[in-house]
Residue, then its C-alpha position, 0 to 999 in steps of 0.5 A: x537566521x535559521x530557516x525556521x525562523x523565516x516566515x516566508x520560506x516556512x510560509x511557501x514550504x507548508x504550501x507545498x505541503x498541502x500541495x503534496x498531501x492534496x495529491x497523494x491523500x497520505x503521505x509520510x512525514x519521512x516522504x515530506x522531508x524528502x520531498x522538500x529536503x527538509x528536517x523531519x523536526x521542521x515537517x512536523x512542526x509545520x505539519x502541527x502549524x496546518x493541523x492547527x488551522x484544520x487543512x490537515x489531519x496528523x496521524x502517527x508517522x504521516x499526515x493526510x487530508x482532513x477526514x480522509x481516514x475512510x477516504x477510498x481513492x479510485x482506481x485510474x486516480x493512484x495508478x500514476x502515484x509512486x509508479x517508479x516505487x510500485x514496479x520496483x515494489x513489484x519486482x522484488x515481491x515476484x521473487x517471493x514467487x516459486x513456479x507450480x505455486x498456488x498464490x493469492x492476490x488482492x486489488x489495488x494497483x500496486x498488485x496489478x503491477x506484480x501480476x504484470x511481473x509475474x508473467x513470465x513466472x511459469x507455472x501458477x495458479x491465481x486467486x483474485x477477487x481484483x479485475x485488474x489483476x486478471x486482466x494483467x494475467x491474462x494470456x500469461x503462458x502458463x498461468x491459471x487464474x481464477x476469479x472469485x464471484x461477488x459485486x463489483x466495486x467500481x473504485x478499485x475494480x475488485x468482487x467483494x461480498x458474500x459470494x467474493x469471500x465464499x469462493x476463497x472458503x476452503x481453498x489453500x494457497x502458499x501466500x496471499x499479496x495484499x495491498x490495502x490503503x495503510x499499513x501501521x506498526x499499530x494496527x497493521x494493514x487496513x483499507x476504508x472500505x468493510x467489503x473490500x476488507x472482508x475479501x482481504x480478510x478471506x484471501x489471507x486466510x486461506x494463505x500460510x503467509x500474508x505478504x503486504x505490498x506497499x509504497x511509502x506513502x501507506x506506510x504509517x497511515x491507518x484506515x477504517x478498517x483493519x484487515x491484517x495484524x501486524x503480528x500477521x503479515x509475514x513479509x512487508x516490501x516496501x520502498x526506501x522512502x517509508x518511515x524508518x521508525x514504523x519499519x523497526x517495530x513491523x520488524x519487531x512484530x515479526x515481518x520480514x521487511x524488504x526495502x526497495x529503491x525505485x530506478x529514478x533514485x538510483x540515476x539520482 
C-alpha cells in the first residue's frame, strides 16, 4: 500500500504540517516536501485535506495560518527562523555592494543580517528607516549611516510614517534592499502592514535598483499590501528551498535571481 493510502502515516504527516506552518506562519509547499521528504503531489493533497477543516490557509505555492494574510510577526519572533539561509542570503547580497556607494536598506531580520555582512565593506553611505540595521552598522569603519525620522513601529523595530517616507524624498542611491514578508510571481514584494509598505515604497524609489532579500518561506506568500512589482525588483536572492515554479516567472518578469545554499545543507 502506498503511503498515501495509510491513514495513519498521512494522519502524523499532516500533523507535522500544521506544526511547520504554526512555527513559521508561511511556508512553501516546496519547503513542505523538503521538510517531510514527501512528494509536492502528496503536500498539496494533504494541504487541501487541512484547508478543508479550516486549520490552513492555501495560497499560491504555499500555505499559511488561517487569516495570517495580514499577519506582522514581531521582530525577536523571526530572527531564529531560517538563520542558516538569511546569513547566506546575506552573504551573496554583500556582494552586490561596491565600496563609495550610496545603498538603502529596509527592516527585517534578514537585512540586519546583511548589514552585519556588510562591515567590512568599506566605504558607504546608508539609508534605513530600520533600527535594527543601524545598530548592525554601527561602529563599522567607514561606514555613514543615516536614519530616517518618523514613528516607531515596535514589531519589527522600523520609523514609518510621513516623516519616515519625507527623509528619503529626493535622495538617490545605487540600490534599495528590501525584505518584506512575501514575494509572489503576481504581485511581487509585500508586507501587511500600509506604513511599513509606504517606507519601502519610498526607499525603492529613490534607488536605480530594488533588490529584494528572501528566504524560501516568502517565496510564494503574498501579504496585504503590495510594495514592489515584480516587474520591479531587479535582483531576487533567495535560498535553494524556494518554489522553483515562482522563481521561473520572477525570472521572466525580469529579476535576476540568485539562488543560495545555507552552510547546514552543504554538510548534509
Amino acid at each position: 500500500m502506498t503511503e498515501e493510502g495509510r491513514p495513519a502515516f498521512a494522519a502524523e504527516r499532516r500533523e507535522r504540517i500544521l506544526d511547520l506552518v504554526r512555527a513559521r506562519v508561511t511556508i512553501s509547499l516546496r519547503g513542505l516536501a523538503k521538510e517531510l521528504g514527501a512528494s509536492e503531489v502528496t503536500i498539496r493533497r494533504d494541504v487541501r485535506v487541512l484547508e478543508a477543516d479550516g486549520l490552513v490557509d492555501r495560497r499560491r505555492g504555499g500555505v499559511a495560518l488561517p487569516g495570517r494574510i495580514g499577519h506582522e510577526q514581531s521582530y525577536s519572533g523571526r530572527g531564529d527562523q531560517c538563520a542558516a539561509e538569511k546569513a547566506a542570503i546575506a552573504s551573496r547580497a554583500a556582494r552586490l555592494v561596491r565600496p563609495g556607494e550610496a545603498i538603502a536598506i529596509g527592516p527585517g531580520t534578514t537585512t540586519a543580517a546583511f548589514a552585519r555582512a556588510l562591515r567590512s565593506c568599506g566605504e558607504l553611505t546608508v539609508v534605513t528607516n530600520s533600527l535594527g540595521v543601524a545598530d548592525a552598522l554601527a561602529g563599522a569603519p567607514g561606514v555613514e549611516v543615516l536614519v530616517t525620522g518618523g514613528t516607531l513601529h515596535g514589531t519589527i523595530r522600523a520609523l514609518v510614517g510621513p516623516a519616515a517616507e519625507s527623509g528619503v524624498a529626493g535622495l538617490r542611491v545605487t540600490r534599495a534592499f528590501l525584505s518584506g514578508n512575501g514575494v509572489s510571481a503576481d504581485r511581487g514584494l509585500s508586507t501587511p502592514n500600509p506604513a511599513v509598505a509606504g517606507v519601502d515604497r519610498a526607499l525603492s524609489a529613490c534607488a536605480e535598483e530594488t533588490v529584494v532579500l528572501a528566504d524560501h518561506t516568502k517565496i510564494g506568500t503574498d501579504t496585504m499590501v503590495p510594495t514592489v512589482a515584480p516587474e520591479e525588483i531587479a535582483h531576487l536572492v533567495t535560498d535553494s528551498g524556494a518554489d522553483p515554479e515562482q522563481v521561473v516567472t520572477l525570472e521572466e518578469s525580469g529579476a535576476l535571481v540568485h539562488v543560495v545554499v545555507a552552510d547546514r545543507e552543504r554538510r548534509e
